[in-house]
C-alpha positions as CSV (number, residue, x, y, z in Angstrom):
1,X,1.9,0.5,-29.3
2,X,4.1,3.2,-30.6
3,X,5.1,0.6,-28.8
4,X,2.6,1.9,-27.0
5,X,0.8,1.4,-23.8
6,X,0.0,-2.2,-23.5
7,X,2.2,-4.1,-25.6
8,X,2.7,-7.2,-27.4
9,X,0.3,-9.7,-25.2
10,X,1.3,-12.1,-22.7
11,X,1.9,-14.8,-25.5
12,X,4.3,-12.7,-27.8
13,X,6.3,-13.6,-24.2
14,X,5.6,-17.2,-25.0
15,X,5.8,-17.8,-28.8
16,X,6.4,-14.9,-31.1
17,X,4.8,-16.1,-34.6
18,X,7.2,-15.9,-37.7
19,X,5.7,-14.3,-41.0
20,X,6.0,-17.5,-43.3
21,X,3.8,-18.1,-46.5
22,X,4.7,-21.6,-46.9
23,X,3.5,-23.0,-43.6
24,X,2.9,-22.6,-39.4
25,X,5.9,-22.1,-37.5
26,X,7.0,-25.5,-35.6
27,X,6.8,-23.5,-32.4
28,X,3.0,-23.3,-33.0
29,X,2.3,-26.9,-33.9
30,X,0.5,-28.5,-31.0
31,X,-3.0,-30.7,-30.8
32,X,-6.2,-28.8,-30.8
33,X,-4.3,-25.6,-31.9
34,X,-7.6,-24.3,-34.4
35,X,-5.7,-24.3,-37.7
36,X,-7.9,-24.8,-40.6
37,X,-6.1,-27.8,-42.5
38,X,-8.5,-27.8,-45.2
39,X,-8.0,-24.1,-46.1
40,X,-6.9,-22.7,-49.5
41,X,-4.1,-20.6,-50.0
42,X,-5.5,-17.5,-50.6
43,X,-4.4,-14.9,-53.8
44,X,-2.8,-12.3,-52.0
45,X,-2.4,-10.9,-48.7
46,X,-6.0,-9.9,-49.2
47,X,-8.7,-12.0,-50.7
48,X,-12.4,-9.8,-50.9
49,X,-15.1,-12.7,-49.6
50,X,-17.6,-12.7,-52.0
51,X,-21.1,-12.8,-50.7
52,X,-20.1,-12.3,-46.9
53,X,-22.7,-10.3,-45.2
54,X,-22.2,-9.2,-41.3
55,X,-24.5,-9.9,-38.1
56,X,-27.0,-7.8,-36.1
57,X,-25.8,-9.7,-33.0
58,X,-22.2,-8.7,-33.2
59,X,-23.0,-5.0,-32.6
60,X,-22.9,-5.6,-28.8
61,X,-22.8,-2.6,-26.6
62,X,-19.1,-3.1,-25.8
63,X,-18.3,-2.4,-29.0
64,X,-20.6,0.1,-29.8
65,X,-18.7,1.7,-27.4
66,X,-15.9,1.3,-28.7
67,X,-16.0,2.1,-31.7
68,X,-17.3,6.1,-30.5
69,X,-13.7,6.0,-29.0
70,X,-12.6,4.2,-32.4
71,X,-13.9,7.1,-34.4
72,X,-12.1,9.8,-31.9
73,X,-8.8,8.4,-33.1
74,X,-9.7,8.4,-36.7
75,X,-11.2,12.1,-36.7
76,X,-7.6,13.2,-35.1
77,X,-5.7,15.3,-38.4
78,X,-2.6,13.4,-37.2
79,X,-3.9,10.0,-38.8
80,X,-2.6,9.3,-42.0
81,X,-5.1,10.1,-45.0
82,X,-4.1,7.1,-46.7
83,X,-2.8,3.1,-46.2
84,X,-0.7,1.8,-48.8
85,X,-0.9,-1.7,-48.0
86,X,0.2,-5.1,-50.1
87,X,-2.4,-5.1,-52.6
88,X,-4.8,-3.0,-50.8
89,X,-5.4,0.7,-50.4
90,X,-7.3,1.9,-48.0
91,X,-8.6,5.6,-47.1
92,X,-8.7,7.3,-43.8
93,X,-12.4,8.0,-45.2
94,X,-13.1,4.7,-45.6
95,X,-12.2,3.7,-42.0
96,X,-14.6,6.1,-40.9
97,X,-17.5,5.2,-43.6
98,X,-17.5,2.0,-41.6
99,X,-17.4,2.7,-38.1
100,X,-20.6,5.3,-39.0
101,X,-22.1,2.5,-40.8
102,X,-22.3,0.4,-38.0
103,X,-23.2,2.8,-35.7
104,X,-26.3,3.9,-38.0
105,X,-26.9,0.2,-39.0
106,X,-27.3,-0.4,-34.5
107,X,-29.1,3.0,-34.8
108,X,-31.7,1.7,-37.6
109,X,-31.6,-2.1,-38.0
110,X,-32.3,-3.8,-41.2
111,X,-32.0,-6.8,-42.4
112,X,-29.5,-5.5,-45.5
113,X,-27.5,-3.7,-43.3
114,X,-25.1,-7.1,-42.6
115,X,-24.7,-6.8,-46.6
116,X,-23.3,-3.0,-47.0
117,X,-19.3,-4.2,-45.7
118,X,-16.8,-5.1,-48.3
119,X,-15.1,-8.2,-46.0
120,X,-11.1,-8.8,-46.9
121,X,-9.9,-11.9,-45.5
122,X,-5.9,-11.6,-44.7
123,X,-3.6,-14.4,-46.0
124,X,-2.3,-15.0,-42.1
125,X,0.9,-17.0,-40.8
126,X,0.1,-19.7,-43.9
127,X,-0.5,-17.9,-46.8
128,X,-4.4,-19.7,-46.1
129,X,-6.0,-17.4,-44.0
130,X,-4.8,-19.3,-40.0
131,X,-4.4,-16.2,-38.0
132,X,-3.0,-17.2,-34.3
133,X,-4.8,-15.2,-31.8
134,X,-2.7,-14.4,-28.6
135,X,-4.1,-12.2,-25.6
136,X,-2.2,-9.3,-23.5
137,X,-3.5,-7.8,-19.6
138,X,-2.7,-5.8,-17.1
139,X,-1.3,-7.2,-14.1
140,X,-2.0,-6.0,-10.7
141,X,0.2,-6.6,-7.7
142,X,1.7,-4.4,-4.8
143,X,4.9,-2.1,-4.7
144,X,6.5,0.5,-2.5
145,X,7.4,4.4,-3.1
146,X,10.4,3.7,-1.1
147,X,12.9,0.8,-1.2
148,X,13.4,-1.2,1.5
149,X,14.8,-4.9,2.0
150,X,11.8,-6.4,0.1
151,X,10.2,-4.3,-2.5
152,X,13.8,-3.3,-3.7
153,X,13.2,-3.8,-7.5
154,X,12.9,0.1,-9.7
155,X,9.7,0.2,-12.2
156,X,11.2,3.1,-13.8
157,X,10.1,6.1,-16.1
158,X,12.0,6.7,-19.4
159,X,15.2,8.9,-18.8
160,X,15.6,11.7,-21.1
161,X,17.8,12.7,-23.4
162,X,20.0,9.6,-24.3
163,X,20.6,8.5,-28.0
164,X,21.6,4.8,-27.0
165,X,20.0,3.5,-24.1
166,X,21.3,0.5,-21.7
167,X,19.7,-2.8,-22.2
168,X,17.9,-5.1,-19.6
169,X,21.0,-6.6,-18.5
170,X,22.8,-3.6,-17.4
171,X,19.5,-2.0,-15.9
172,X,18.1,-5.0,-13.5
173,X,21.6,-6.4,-13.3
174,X,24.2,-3.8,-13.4
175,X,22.2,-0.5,-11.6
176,X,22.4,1.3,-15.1
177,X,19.8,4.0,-14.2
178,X,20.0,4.1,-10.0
179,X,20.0,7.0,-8.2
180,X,18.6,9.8,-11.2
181,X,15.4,10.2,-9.8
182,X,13.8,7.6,-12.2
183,X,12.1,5.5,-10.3
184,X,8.6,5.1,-9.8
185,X,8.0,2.6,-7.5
186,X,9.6,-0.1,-6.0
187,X,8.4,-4.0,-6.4
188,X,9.3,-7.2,-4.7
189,X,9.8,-9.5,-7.9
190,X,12.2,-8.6,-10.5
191,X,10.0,-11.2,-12.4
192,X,6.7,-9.4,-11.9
193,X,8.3,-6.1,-13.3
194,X,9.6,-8.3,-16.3
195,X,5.8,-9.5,-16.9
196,X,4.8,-6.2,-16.7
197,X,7.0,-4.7,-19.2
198,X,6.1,-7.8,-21.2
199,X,2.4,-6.5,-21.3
200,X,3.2,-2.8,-21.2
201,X,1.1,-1.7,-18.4
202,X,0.1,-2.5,-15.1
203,X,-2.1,-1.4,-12.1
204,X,0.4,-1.3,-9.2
205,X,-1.0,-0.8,-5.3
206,X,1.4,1.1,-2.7
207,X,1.5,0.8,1.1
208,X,-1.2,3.6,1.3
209,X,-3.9,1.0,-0.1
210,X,-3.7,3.5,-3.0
211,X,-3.5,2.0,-6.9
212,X,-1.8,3.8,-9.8
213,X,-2.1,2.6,-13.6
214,X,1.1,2.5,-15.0
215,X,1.7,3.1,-18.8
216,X,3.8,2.3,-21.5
217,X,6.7,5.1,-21.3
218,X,8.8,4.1,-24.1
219,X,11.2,1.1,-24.8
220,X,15.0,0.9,-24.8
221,X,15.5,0.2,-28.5
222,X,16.5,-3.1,-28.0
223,X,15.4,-6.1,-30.2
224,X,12.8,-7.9,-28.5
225,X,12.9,-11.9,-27.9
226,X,10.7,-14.2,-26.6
227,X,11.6,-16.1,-23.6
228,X,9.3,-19.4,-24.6
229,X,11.7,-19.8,-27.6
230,X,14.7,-19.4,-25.7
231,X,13.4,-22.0,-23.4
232,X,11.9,-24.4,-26.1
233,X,15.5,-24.5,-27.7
234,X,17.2,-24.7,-24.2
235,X,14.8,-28.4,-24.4
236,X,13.1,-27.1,-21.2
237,X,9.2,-26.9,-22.7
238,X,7.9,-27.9,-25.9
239,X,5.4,-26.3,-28.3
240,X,2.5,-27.4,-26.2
241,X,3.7,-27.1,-22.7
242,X,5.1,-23.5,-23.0
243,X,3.0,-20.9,-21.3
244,X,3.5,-17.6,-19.3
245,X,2.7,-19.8,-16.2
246,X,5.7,-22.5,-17.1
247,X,7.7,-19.6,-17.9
248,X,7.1,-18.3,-14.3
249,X,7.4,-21.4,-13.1
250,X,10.9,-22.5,-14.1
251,X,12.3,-18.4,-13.3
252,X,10.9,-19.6,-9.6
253,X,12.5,-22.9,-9.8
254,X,16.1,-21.4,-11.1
255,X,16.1,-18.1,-9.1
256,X,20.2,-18.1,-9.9
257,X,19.2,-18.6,-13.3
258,X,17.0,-15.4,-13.8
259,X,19.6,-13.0,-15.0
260,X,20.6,-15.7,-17.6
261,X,17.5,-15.9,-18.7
262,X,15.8,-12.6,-18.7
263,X,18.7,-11.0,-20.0
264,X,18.0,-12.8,-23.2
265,X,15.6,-10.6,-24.2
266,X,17.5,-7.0,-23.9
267,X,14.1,-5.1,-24.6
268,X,13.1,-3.0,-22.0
269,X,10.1,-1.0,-21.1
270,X,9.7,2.3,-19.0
271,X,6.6,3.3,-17.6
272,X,4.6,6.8,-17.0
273,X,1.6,7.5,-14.6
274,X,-1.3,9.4,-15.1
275,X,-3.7,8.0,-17.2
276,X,-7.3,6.3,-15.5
277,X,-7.8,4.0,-18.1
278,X,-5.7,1.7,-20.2
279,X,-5.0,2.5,-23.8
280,X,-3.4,1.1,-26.4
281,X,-1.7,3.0,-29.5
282,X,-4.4,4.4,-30.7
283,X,-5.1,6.2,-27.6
284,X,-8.4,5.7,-26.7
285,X,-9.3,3.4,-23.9
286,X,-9.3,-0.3,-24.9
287,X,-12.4,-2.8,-24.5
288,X,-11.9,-6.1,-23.2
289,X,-12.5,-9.0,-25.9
290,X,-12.9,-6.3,-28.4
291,X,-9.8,-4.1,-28.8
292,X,-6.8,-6.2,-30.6
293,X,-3.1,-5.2,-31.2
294,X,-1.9,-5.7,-35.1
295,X,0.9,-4.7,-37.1
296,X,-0.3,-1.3,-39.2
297,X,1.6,-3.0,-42.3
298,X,-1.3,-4.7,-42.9
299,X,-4.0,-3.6,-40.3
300,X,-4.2,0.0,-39.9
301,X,-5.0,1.2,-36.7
302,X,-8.6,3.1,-36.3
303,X,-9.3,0.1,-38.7
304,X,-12.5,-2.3,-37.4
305,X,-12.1,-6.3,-38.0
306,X,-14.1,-9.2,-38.2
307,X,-12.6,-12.4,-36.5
308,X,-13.2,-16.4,-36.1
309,X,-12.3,-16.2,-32.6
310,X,-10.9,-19.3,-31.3
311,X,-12.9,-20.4,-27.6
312,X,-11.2,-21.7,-24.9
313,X,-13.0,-23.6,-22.0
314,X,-11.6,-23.5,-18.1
315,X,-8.5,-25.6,-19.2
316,X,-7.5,-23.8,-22.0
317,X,-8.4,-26.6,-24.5
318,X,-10.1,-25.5,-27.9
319,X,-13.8,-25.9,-27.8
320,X,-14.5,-24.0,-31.2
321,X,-15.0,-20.7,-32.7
322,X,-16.9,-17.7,-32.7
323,X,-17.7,-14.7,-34.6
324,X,-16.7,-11.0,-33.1
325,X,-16.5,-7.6,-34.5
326,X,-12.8,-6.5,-32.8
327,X,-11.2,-2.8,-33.0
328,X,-7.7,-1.9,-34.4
329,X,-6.2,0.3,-31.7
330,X,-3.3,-1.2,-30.4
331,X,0.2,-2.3,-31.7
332,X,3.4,-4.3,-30.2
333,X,6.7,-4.8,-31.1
334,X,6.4,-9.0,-31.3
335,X,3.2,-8.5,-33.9
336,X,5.2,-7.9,-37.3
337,X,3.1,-10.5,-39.6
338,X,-0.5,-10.9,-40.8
339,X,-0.8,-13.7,-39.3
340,X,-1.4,-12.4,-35.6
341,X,-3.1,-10.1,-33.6
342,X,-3.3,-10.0,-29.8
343,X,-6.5,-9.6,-27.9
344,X,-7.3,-7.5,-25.1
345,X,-8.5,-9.2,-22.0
346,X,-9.1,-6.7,-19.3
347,X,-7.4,-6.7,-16.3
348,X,-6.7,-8.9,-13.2
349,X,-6.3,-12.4,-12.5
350,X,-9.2,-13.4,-15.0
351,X,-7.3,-11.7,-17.6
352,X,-4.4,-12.9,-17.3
353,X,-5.6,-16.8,-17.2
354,X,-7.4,-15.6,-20.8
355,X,-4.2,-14.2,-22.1
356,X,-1.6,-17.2,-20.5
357,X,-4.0,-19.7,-22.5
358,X,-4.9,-18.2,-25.7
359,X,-2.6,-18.9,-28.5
360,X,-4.5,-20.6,-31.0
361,X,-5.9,-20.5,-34.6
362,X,-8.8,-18.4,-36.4
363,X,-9.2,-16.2,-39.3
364,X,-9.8,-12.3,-40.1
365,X,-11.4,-10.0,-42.4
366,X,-11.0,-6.4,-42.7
367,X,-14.2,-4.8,-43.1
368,X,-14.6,-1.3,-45.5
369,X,-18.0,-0.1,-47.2
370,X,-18.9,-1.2,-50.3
């Protein structure tokens, strides 16, 4: 998201993919994980399906809502005319042939309408077309306007003016930024304003009963580093038992541990109020299931994309896959690879199960007109 409003997804805490051609990063090698074994290794980063035709039943009206906000984006002068990607060119024009395409094909069903998208399939993590699919939320918990002995933990706003900003350490740790008139609100768990930051937004409720939506605000400049793979090579978790819940879990368990840990990861993310809805770098508002961060290197945003969505039952286990029309408007600092988006999951509780389980294997296509 610019980084934007709602960041790199819960997992990009838990396992931030490497871009490798020659095979899936050991972090990402656990039972039932979706990877397609028997796949071939594709001819470039972009390999046109030949004979693919799209679905009738995809054009659900989520996303025919979405993509109307999808097509505000992409009629902004601001967006780049055109995407020079590896191997692939793609038009501003043709980002928008597609969206009215669909929208006319909902409009006017016909049975050829499926056949008028050019599909690319992207060479994902493997160089064979295994794209991990991770999930992102926003969180919802309480906070203060004042401090007091409990909620005593700043969610701040952005300061201005600085060319080199403090990193995490010296902000939760050392009081970098107290006392400039930055803070927003006050929270009782330095670990819930961590998670926060980790997704990029949150909906916060103060003492008054009243709730705020908090927005991305900007980032510190600092590199960003996943706190699963600092615990997987601390031999705390493995591959398969890391999760933003075990990651919760041990902070809780080693409370004089937290600054050790946390501090390992010197990104940091301010936050801004305003806004009624949640939205990603694209700015328009996201749709659950349907809205996906990617890295614009090889996904521009405003772009629409046809996934294999892997599908998780109540335990998180893999029961199979699906097929879903999803909407390029979002972007994160842990998604630098074509072999990863992150999926939108709404907000709350149920959201944040969705996200805390999903890190598994499928495959995308982008779609263009013929």
């Amino acid at each position: 998201m610019k980084q934007h409003l709602l960041w790199f997804g819960i997992a990009s805490l838990v396992l931030s993919a490497c871009s490798q051609t020659s095979g899936i990063h050991q972090s990402n090698q656990f039972d039932n994980n979706g990877l397609d074994k028997k796949a071939k290794l594709l001819s470039g980063t972009y390999q046109l399906q030949q004979g693919a035709a799209l679905k009738a039943q995809w054009l659900t009206p989520e996303l025919l809502s979405g993509l109307e906000e999808q097509l505000k984006y992409l009629n902004k002068k601001s967006v780049a005319q055109q995407h020079n990607l590896p191997g692939l060119t793609i038009t501003k024009s043709q980002l928008q042939q597609s969206i009215h395409d669909l929208l006319q094909w909902a409009e006017h069903p016909t049975a050829q309408g499926g056949k008028a998208f050019a599909l690319h399939q992207l060479s994902g993590e493997d160089g064979k077309g295994n794209v991990q699919f991770t999930g992102y939320y926003v969180p919802v918990f309480k906070v203060r306007t004042t401090a007091n002995a409990e909620y005593k933990y700043p969610i701040y706003r952005k300061p201005a003016g600085l060319t080199n900003y403090p990193n995490r350490e010296q902000i939760d740790f050392e009081q970098a930024l107290a006392g400039q008139g930055l803070e927003l609100f006050y929270s009782n768990s330095l670990v819930d304003n961590f998670f926060m930051q980790v997704q990029g937004s949150g909906v916060v409720e103060d003492e008054y009963g009243q709730q705020h939506l908090l927005s991305y605000g900007g980032g510190n400049g600092h590199s960003y580093r996943s706190l699963g793979k600092v615990l997987i090579e601390m031999g705390e978790y493995t591959a398969d038992t890391i999760s933003a819940s075990a990651i919760k879990e041990w902070l809780a368990k080693h409370p004089h541990r937290q600054r050790e840990l946390m501090s390992r990861n010197p990104s940091y993310t301010f936050f801004s109020k305003g806004l009624d809805k949640p939205v990603g770098a694209a700015n328009v508002p996201l749709t659950p299931l349907h809205s996906i961060a990617v890295d614009p290197a090889f996904i521009p945003l405003g772009s629409v994309v046809l996934a294999q969505v892997p599908v998780l039952d109540g335990k998180g286990e893999l029961t199979g896959h699906e097929f879903r029309l999803m909407l390029a408007q979002d972007k994160g600092a842990a998604i630098k690879t074509p072999g990863r988006i992150d999926v939108y999951q709404g907000i709350g509780d149920e959201a944040q199960q969705r996200s805390d389980s999903l890190r598994h294997y499928g495959k995308i296509w982008l779609v263009l007109p013929k």
